[in-house]
N, C-alpha and C positions, 0 to 999 in steps of 0.2 A: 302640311306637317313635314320637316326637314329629317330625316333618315338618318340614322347612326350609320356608321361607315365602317368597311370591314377593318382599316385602317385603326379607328377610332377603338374599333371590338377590342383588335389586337393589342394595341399600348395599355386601355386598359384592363385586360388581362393578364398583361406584365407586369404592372405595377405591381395590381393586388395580392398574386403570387408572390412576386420578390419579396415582397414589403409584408404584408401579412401571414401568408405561408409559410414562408422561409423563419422569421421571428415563432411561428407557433410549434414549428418542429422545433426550433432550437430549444426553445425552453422546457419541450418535453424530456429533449434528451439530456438537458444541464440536470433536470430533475430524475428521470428513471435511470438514464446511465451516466453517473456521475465521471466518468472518467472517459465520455467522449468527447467533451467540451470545455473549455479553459474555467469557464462559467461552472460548471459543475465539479472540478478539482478545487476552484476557488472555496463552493460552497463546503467543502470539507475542512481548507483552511480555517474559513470563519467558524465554523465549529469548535473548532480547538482552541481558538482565541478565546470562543466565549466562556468553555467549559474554564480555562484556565482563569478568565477572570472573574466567574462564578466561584472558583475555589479559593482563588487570593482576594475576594471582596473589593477587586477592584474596577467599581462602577463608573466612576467619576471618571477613568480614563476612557470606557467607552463612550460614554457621557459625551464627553467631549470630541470623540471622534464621529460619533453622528452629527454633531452639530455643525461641522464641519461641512459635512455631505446634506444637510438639510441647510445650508445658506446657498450653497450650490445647484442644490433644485430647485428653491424659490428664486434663484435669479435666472433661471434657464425658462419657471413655469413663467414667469412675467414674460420675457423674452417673446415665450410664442403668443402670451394673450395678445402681444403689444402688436405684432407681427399679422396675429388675425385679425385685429381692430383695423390695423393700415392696410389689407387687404381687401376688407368687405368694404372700406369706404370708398376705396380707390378704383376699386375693379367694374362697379355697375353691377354688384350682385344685390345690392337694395333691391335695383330694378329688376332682376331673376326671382325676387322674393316678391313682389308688388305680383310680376305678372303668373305665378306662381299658378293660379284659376284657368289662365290660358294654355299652361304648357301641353295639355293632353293634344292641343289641336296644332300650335307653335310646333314643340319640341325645343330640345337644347340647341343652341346658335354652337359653332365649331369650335369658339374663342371660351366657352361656359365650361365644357370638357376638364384643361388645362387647371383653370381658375378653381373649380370644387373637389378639384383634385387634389390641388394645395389646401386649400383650407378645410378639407377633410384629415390632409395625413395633419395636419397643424394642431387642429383638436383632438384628433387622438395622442397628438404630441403634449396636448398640456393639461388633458385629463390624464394621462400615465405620469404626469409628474405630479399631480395631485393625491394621485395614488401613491406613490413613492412617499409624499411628506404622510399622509396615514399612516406609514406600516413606520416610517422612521420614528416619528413622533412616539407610537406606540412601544418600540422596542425602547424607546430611551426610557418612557416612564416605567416600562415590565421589568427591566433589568434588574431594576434591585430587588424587585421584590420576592418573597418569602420562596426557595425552591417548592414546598408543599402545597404553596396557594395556587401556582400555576398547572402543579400535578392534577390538583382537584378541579381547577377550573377547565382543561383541557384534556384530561386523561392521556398525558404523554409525559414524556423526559421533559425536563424545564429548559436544555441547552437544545434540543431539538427543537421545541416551538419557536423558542427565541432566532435560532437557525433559520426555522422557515419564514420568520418576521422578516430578517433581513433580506433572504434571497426575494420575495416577494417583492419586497421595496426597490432591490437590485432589479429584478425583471422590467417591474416598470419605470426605473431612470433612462433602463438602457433602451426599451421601446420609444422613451421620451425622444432619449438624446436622438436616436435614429429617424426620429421622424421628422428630426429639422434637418438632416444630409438626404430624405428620400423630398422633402417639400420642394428643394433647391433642384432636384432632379428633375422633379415635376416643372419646374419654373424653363428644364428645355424644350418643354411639348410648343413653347411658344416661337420656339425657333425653326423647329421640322419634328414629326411626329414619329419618324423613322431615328434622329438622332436620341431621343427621350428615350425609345424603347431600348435602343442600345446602351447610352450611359444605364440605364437603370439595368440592364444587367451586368456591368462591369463594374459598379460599383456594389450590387450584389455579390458578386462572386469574390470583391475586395473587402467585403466585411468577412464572409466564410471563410476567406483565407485569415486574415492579418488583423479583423476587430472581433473577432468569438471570443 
């Protein structure tokens, strides 16, 4: 049975830090401290658009601006289905999957690492864009509807629920969108294992800075 490598340990526990750590505090803080993150001022924005178009009845215009951002994520969620298709046929993880009974005694080969590394952040990439068309879709149909029916159905402010429809939908586009720039990262473990670990924290530290 082939051994993980201290090497192996370390990339990925860089990954999954950068990549899922780093995104679960962020979105804590867009939500409890609103005014730490671009994401969490944003989310105060879209409030006030909505209240305002709650109060001038004008639906159709937000109508129309989801639908905008919902052809955008169904062309990004295709993107990575298409991307995991042409990976799982291409790569020899059929055959990871076939010998699947044996790996206790196997273990992962060095080149498997790399490979389920991508096509894990990829799935998480295209079930968060799934989840994005859920909460859009939903907000497009809520919008119009009765302020009182949402009070009752929710026990909250109607422009708050509708708030937190959208930032939801937001959190997982940008989870989506991120996990096609962390899958490409991953795509350098195949060049050196010590370069991977590096781009993926530089490009961590260029989202913190320049994409929040």
């Amino acid at each position: 049975m082939q051994t993980i490598t201290p090497e192996t340990i370390v990339a990925l526990l860089t990954f999954f830090v950068c990549f899922y750590g780093y995104h679960f505090v962020y979105f804590y803080l867009s939500r409890r401290h609103t005014h730490a993150t671009r994401k969490g001022r944003m989310r105060q924005a879209i409030a006030g658009a909505l209240v305002q178009a709650l109060h001038e009845g004008d639906h159709l215009l937000v109508v129309h601006q989801l639908r905008n951002i919902i052809m955008a994520v169904t062309f990004l969620a295709s993107a990575s289905v298409l991307l995991l298709s042409f990976i799982i046929s291409f790569s020899g993880v059929w055959e990871t999957i076939i010998e699947l009974p044996q790996l206790s005694r196997r273990g992962l080969r060095p080149y498997d690492y790399p490979v389920w590394t991508i096509i894990l952040t990829l799935a998480v990439s295209f079930f968060s864009f799934l989840t994005a068309l859920r909460y859009f879709n939903l907000l497009s149909m809520l919008i119009s509807a009765p302020p009182e029916a949402l009070r009752q159905m929710e026990g909250t402010e109607p422009t708050q629920y509708l708030t937190d429809l959208f930032m939801r939908g937001s959190d997982a586009y940008t989870l989506g969108r991120r996990g096609f720039i962390y899958s490409v990262v991953a795509a350098l473990w195949f060049l050196h294992v010590w370069v991977f670990v590096g781009v993926t924290l530089v490009v961590t530290a260029w989202v913190a800075v320049f994409d929040r």
